[in-house]
N, C-alpha and C positions, 0 to 999 in steps of 0.2 A: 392448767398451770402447774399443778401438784402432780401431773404426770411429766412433761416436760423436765420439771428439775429433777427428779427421778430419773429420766435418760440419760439426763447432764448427768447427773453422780454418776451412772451407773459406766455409761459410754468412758468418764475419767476415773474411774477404777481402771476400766479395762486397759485405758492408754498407759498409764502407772507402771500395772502390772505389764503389760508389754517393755516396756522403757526397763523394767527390773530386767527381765528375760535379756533384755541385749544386752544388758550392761555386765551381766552376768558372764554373755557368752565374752564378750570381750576380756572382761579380767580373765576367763581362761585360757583365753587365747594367747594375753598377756604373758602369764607365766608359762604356756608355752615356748612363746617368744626369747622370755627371757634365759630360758635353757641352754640357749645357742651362746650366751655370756660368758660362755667358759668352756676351752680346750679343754679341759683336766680336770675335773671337779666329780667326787670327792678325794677321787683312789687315780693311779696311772695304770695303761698295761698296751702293749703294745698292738695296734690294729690289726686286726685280722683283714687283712688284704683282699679278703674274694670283693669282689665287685659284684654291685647290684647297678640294675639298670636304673634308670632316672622313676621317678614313680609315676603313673598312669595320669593322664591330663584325663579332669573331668569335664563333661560338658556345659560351656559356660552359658549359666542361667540368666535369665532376662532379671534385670533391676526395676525397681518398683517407682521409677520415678517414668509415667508414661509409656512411651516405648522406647526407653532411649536405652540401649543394655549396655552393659560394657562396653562391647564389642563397637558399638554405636559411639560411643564415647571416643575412645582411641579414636577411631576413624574421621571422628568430629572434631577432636584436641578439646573436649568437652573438660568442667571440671566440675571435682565431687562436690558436694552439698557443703561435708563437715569435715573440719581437719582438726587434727587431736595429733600435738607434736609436742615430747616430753623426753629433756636429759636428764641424766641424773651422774653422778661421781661415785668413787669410794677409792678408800686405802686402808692396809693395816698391814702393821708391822712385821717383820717374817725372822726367822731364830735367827741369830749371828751367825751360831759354831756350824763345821759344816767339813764335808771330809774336803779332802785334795781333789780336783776336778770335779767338784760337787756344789758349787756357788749356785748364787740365785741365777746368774744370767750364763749359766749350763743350762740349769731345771728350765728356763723359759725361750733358752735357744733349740731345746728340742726340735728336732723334723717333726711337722706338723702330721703326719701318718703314724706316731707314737702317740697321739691323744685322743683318747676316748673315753667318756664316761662309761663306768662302768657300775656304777650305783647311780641312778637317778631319781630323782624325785617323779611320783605317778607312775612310777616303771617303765620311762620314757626308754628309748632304744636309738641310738646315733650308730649310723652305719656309713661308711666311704662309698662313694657313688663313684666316683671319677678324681682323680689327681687331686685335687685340695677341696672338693666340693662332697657334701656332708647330707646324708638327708637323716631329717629327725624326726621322729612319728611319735605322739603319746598314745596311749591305748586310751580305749575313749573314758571321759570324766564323767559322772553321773552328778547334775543338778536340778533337782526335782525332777519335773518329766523330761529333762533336756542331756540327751547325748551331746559330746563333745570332744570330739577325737582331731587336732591339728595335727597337719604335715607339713615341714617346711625343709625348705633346700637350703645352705649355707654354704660361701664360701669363705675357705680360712688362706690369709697372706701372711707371710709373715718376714721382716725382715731381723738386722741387732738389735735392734731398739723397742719393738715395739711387736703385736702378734693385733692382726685386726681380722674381725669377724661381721660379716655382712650376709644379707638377706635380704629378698624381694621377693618371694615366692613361697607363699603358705597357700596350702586348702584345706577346708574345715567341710571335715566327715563327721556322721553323727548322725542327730533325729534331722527328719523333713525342715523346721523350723533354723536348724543350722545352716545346714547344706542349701537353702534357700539365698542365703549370705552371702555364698562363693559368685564372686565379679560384681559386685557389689565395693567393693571395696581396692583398696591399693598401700600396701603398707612397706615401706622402708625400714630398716633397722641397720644399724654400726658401733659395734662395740671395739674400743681400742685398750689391750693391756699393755701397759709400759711398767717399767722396774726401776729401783734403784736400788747399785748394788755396791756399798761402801762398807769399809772395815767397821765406822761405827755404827750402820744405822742400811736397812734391806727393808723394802719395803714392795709393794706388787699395788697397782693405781689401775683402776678402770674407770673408763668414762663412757657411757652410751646414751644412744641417740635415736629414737622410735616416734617417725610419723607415719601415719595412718589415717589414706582420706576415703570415706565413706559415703555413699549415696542411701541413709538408712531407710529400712521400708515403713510402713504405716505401721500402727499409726504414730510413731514418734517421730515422723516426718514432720507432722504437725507441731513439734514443738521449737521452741524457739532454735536458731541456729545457736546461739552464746552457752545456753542452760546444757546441750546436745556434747560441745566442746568441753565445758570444764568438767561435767560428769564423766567425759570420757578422761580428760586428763588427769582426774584425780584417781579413777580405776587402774587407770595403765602405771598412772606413780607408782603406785602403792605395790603394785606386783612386780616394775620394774629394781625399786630400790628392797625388795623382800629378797627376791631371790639374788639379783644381782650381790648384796653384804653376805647373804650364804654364801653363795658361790664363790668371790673371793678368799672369804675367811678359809673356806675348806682346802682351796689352791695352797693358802699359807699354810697351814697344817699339812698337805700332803708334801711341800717344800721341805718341812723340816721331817718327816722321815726321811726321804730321799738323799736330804743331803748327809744321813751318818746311819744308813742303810745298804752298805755292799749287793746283797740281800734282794732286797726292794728294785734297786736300780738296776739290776742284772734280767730282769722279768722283763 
């Protein structure tokens, strides 16, 4: 008996600690994710046009629920285990004063081929793949023993009103334990910036949108579906609404040099 509950402890340690490790890999994923939130964040400069090819499709690895793999799945109209889907908002305020032809809804009618980051957080790198389509690589994240390097495709539309940024397509490079991950999963993302832009009152509003369905491997398969869901919605919040307020805030601050910078907008 006193062996038994010894395996019990020991066996839910090990599950724990598993469940940490994903949850982990997820929020970095998250803030990967959430990178793609913003055209223009922190600084502007205009694209360097060379073209890259689309990034290399990895081989999609068998998922941990039997034999059913991704691949199995699509072809089945199969659906994932756990879904974890979280919006979130933001606004803040942008300077009044601003030169002649230099208003907020100049700075955010930009062509979409003038916006790149060019200071990013984890030394992420955004590069033009093709016409409005964006691929975004972070160099890999070190968490305890676990590498963590996402890749994702974006595309940016944008009409007067509004600059919308979508995603379907990440792969997560890194340690064994990562890269195990890949088809496994299926994530969505839609971030939409709108403006307002009045003599008294300029303002920049994002609202995004990230669900992510998962077939997770052992052993936190074994845990409840609900317990699986909110822990994931509360990681992806908290990454989503982190950087997303950065991101914003820093668009407003780039808005207001731009707009009574000669200087600045001539770059």
């Amino acid at each position: 008996s006193v062996t038994n509950n010894h395996c019990r402890s020991t066996y839910s340690m090990i599950c724990i600690r598993e469940l940490i490790r994903f949850i982990a890999v997820l929020g970095l994923t998250c803030e990967a994710m959430a990178f793609v939130l913003s055209p223009s964040s922190p600084s502007l400069t205009r694209l360097n046009t060379r073209q890259r090819s689309s990034p290399p499709k990895q081989p999609m690895p068998r998922c941990y629920r039997g034999s059913h793999s991704a691949q199995h799945r699509s072809r089945l109209s199969m659906a994932y285990d756990v879904l974890v889907n979280v919006q979130t908002s933001f606004s803040v305020d942008c300077s009044l004063t601003h030169d002649e032809g230099a208003s907020l809804d100049d700075y955010m009618r930009l062509p979409v081929d003038q916006y790149v980051c060019i200071r990013m957080p984890l030394g992420a790198t955004l590069e033009r793949v093709a016409g409005s389509r964006f691929n975004l690589t972070v160099p890999p994240v070190r968490f305890f023993t676990l590498d963590v390097s996402p890749m994702m495709l974006c595309d940016v539309a944008q009409d007067a009103a509004r600059v919308v940024i979508e995603s379907r397509e990440c792969v997560l490079r890194g340690s064994p334990y990562v890269v195990s991950l890949n088809g496994c999963y299926a994530l969505d993302i839609r971030t939409v910036f709108s403006w307002t832009d009045a003599p008294a009152r300029k303002q920049i509003q994002s609202a995004s949108r990230v669900r992510v369905e998962v077939d997770p491997p052992p052993p936190f398969s074994y845990f409840a579906r609900t317990v699986l869901e909110r822990t994931g919605a509360l990681a992806m919040r908290i990454a989503l609404q982190r950087i997303e307020n950065a991101f914003v805030r820093a668009l407003a601050e780039d808005y207001a040099r731009w707009a009574r910078d000669p200087d600045y907008r001539a770059r």
